[in-house]
C-alpha positions in Angstrom: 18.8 -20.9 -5.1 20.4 -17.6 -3.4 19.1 -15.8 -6.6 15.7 -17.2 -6.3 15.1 -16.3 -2.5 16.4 -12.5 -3.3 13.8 -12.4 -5.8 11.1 -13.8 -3.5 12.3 -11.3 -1.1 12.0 -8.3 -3.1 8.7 -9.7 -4.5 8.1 -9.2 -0.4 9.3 -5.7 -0.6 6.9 -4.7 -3.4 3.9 -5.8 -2.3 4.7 -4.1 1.1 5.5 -0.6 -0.7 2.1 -0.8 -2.4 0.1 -2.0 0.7 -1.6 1.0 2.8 -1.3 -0.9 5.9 2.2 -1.8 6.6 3.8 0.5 8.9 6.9 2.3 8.4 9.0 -0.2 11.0 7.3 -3.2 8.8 8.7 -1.5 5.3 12.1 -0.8 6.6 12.4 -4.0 8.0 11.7 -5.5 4.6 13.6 -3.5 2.9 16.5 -4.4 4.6 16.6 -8.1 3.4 16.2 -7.5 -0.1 18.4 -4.5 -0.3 21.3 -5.4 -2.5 19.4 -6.9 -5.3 16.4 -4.2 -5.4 19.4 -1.8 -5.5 20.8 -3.7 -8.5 17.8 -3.8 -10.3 16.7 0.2 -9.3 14.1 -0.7 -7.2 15.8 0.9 -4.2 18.5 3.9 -4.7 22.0 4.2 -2.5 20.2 5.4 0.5 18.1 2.0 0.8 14.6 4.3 -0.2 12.1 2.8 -3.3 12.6 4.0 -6.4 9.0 5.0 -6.5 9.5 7.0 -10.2 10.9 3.6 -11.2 7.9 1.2 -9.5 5.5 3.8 -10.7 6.9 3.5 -14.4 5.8 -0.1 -14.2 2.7 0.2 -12.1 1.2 2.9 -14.6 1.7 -0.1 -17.6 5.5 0.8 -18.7 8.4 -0.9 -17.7 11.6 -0.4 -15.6 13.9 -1.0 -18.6 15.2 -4.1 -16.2 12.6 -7.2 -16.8 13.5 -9.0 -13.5 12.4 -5.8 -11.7 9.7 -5.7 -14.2 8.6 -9.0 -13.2 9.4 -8.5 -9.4 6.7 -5.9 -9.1 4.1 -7.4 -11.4 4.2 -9.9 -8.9 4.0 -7.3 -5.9 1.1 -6.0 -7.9 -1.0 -9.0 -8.4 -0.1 -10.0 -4.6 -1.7 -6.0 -3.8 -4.6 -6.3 -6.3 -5.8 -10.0 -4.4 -5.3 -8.5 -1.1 -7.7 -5.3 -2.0 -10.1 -7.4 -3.7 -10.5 -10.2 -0.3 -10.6 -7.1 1.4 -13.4 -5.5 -0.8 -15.2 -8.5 -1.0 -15.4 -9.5 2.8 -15.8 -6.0 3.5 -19.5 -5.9 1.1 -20.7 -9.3 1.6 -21.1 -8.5 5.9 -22.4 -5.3 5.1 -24.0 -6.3 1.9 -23.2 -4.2 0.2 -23.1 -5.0 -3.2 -21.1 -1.9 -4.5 -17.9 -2.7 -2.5 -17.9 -7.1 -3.8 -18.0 -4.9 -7.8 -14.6 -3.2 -6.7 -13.5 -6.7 -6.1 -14.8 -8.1 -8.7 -12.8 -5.2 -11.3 -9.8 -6.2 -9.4 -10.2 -10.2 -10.2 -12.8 -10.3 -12.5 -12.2 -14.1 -13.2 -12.9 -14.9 -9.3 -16.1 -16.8 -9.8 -16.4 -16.4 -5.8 -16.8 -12.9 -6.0 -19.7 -13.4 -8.7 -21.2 -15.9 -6.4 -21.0 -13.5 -3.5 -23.0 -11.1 -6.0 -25.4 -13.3 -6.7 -26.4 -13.9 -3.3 -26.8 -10.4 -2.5 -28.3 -9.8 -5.5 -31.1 -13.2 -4.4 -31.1 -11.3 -1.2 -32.6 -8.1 -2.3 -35.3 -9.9 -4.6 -33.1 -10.1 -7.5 -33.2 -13.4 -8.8 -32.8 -12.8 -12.5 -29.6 -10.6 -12.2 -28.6 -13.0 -9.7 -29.1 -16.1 -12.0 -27.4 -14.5 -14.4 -24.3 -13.5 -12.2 -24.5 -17.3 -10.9 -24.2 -17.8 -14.4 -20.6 -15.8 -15.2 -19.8 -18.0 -12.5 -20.4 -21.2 -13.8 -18.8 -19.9 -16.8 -16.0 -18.6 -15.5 -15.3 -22.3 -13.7 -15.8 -24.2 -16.7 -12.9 -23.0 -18.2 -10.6 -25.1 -15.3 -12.4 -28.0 -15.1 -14.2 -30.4 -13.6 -12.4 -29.5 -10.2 -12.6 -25.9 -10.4 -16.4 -26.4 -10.9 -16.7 -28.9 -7.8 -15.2 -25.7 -6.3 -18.0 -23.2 -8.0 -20.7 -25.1 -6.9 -19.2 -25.0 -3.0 -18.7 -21.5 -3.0 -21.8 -20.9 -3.9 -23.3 -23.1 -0.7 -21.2 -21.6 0.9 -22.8 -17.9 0.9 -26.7 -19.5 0.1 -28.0 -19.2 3.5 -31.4 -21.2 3.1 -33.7 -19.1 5.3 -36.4 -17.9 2.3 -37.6 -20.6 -0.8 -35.7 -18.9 -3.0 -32.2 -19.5 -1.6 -33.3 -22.9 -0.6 -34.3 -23.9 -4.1 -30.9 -22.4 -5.2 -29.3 -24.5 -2.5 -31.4 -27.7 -3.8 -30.1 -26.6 -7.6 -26.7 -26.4 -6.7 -26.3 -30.0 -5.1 -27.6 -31.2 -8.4 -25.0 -29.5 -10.7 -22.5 -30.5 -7.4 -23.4 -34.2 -8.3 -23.3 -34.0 -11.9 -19.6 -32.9 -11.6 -18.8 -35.3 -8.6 -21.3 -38.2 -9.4 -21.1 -38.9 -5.7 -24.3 -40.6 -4.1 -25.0 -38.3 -1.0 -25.4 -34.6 -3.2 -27.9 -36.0 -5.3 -29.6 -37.8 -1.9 -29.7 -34.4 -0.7 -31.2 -32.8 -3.6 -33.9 -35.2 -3.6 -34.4 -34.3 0.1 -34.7 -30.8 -0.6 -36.9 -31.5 -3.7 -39.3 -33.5 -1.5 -39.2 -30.8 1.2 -40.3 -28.2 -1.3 -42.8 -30.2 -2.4 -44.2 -30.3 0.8 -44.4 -26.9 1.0 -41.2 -26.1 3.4 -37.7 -25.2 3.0 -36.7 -26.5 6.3 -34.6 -29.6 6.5 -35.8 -30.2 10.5 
């Protein structure tokens, strides 16, 4: 059990060595807990510093020559990689700017969030085939988990359709169908039909 909480605790240490914003207080603080198995495993040398040549080795695709610390800052990495792409992704979605959700997207290319985000912006700027066709990676990228991981899809993507133009309110109405296909439950495909009679009508408004 001691074992597994030093490796947790280094797993700590990397992912704080590769994030810009920890402060130097925050490092060395973290450092200190995990200091006599990073030292073990050359991840930190006598004087309690990172063996940066070391990390680096492994960050740039080689390997430490030790495959706990191998592992240790893969998982530093991914825990660095998910950070900068929530980041990125919040980051372009308020200022929509799709640019910044792409970096996010290289980063975790099988996020089908981020591809929803995308999508919307894209349906934003009078897009809608590229964004029907980044809804689909989406959907794509869901099916491959599941029935629940689609559930989830089709959420995320309500969650960032605003419907304030036809468009994103026919999108919305879509979505609630393919929500009730996976979920068969009664009230998404009551509110499809609601939005379908509301567009028949010639509004997307709800009120």
């Amino acid at each position: 059990m001691r074992r597994l909480e030093n490796r947790m605790l280094v797993l700590l240490l990397i992912s704080a060595v590769f994030m810009t914003g920890c402060d130097r207080q925050d490092l060395m603080d973290i450092l200190d807990i995990g200091r006599g198995w990073a030292q073990t495993h050359g991840l930190l040398d006598d004087e309690g510093k990172p063996e940066y040549f070391n990390i680096g080795m492994r960050a740039m695709g080689g390997s430490t020559g030790d495959d706990a610390a191998d592992a240790v800052i893969d998982g530093g990495m991914v825990v660095n990689n998910f950070a900068k792409a929530e980041a990125l992704r919040d980051e372009g979605f308020k200022k929509k700017d799709i640019s910044k959700v792409d970096k996010a997207i290289n980063l975790r290319p099988n996020e089908f969030r981020y591809h929803n985000d995308r999508a919307s912006l894209l349906l934003d700027a009078g897009k809608a085939k590229e964004a029907e066709q980044e809804f689909a990676n989406a959907r794509e990228i869901a099916g491959r988990y599941g029935t629940a991981s689609q559930i989830r899809n089709v959420d995320s993507r309500l969650a960032v359709l605003n419907a304030n133009t036809e468009a994103t309110f026919r999108y919305r109405m879509e979505a609630y169908r393919e929500r009730y296909n996976y979920s068969k439950e009664p009230l998404d495909l009551a509110q499809a039909n609601r939005m379908d009679d509301a567009l028949k009508k010639g509004t997307w408004s709800m009120k």
